[in-house]
N, C-alpha and C positions, 0 to 999 in steps of 0.2 A: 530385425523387428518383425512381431509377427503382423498376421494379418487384422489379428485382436486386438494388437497393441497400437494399428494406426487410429488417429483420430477421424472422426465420421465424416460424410459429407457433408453435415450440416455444419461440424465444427471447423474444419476446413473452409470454406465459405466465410464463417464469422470471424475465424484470424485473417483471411484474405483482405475482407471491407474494413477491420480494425486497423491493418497495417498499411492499405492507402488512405484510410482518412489521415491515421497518424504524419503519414508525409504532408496530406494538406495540411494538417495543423502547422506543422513545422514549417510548411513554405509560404503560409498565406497567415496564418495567425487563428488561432482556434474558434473567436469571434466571427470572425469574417467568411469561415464553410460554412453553407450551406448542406441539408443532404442529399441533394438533388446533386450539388457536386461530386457528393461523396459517391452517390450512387453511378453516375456517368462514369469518375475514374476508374473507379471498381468493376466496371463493366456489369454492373445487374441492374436490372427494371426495380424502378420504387418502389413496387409489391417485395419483390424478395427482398429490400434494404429491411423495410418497415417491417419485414414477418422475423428479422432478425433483432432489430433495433428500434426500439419504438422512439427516440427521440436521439439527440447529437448525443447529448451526456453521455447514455448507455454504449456508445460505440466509443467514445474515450474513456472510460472504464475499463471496455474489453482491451483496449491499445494498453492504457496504464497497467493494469494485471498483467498483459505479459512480456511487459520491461520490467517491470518488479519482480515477475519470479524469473526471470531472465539473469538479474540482478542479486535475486536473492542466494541460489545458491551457492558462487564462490564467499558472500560475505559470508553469509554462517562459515564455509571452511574455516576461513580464514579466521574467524571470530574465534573456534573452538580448539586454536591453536592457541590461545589465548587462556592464564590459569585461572583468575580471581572474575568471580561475577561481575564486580564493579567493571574492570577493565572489560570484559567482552561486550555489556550493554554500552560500554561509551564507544566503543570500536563501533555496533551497530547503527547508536545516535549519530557519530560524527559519519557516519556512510550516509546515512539519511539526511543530514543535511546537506551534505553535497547533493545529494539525489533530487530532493525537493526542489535548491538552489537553480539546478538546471528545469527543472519542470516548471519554475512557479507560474509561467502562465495558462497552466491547465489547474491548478490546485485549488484554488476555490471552486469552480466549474463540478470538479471531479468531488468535493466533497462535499458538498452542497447536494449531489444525486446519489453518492452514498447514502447520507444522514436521509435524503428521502426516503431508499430503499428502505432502510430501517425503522422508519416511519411507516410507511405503506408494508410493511410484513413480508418485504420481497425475497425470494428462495435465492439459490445461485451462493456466490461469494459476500454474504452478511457479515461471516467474522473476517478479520483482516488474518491476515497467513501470519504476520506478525507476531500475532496474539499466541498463536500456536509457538513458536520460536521462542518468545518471551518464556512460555510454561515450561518448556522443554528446560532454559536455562537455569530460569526458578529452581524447579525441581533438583537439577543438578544441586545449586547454590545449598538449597535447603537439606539435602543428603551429606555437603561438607561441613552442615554447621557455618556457614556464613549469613542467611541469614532464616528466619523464625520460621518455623513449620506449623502454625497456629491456624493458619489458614490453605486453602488449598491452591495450588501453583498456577490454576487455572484461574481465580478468583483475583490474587495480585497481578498476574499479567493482563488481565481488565482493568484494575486500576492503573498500573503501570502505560499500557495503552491509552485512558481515558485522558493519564498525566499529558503524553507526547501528544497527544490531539488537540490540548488546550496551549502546549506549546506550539503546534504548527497556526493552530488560530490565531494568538497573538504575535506573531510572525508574517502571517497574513494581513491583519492588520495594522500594521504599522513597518511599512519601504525602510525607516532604517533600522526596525532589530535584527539582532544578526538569531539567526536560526539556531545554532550552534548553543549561542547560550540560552536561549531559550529555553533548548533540550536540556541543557548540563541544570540548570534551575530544577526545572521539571523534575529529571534524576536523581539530584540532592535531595528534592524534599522525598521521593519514591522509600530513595535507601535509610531516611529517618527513619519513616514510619517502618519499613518491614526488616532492621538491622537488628540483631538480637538482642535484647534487654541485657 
């Protein structure tokens, strides 16, 4: 690795405070830290938490981000071993809800300071990587004639997106729907709308 390719002091620092809050979540319950906690673990003064993180959300975002790309690269592998769109998106969904499955007690928390970030105009990680993933597949889909090219690949993996977001919310809402089908609903109605006439 070069000297280029390491990440900065600063970002260093910011995975360090992500990855011991993340064990307090895990071992105390994400309600129950404090950042005063999180700051003593991490061994830094409240000034340096606060000039990284200005509230708990933001420091479970930075944990969540890099279990998710932590996460994300083998699943693509394994996804694009996979021939028909349909099947690689539902390989993706059913990873996701197992993924979700294990985090659900951060996932309202976490999307809830999303949806704010996007609200407040906030820079950093606004679009989900997923979205990016989504387009990529699109594209592919739509280069085999599987599904329409009327629109652009970026434009349906927003909807596609907006789809699985209202299924993670009615999920969240309501302790017995199962996640899984949620998503498979969600993706049914996705593949209506964008399967070729």
């Amino acid at each position: 690795m070069t000297k280029s390719a390491l990440p900065s002091k600063r970002q260093r620092t910011r995975d360090h405070i992500a990855t011991v809050a993340g064990g307090l979540f895990e071992r105390h319950g994400y309600e129950a830290v404090t950042m005063e906690q999180i700051a003593v673990e991490a061994g830094v003064v409240r000034g340096t938490l606060y000039n990284h993180f200005a509230v708990k959300e933001a420091v479970l975002a930075e944990w969540m981000h890099a279990r998710l790309a932590r996460d994300l690269a083998p699943l693509m592998q394994a996804v694009m071993k996979r021939k028909a769109f349909a099947s690689r998106v539902a390989a993706i969904l059913d990873a996701s809800a197992r993924w979700w499955e294990e985090h659900r007690p951060y996932a309202a928390p976490y999307i809830r300071f999303r949806f704010q970030q996007v609200r407040d105009g906030a820079g950093g990680q606004a679009s989900s990587d997923m979205v990016a993933a989504y387009a990529a597949l699109i594209h592919a889909a739509q280069q085999a004639g599987e599904i329409r090219n009327g629109e652009s690949p970026g434009r349906l993996a927003n909807y596609l997106h907006f789809l699985y977001l209202s299924a993670l919310m009615a999920w969240l809402e309501d302790p017995k729907a199962s996640l899984r089908r949620e998503f498979a609903r969600a993706f049914d109605f996705f593949l209506q709308g964008a399967s070729r006439p």
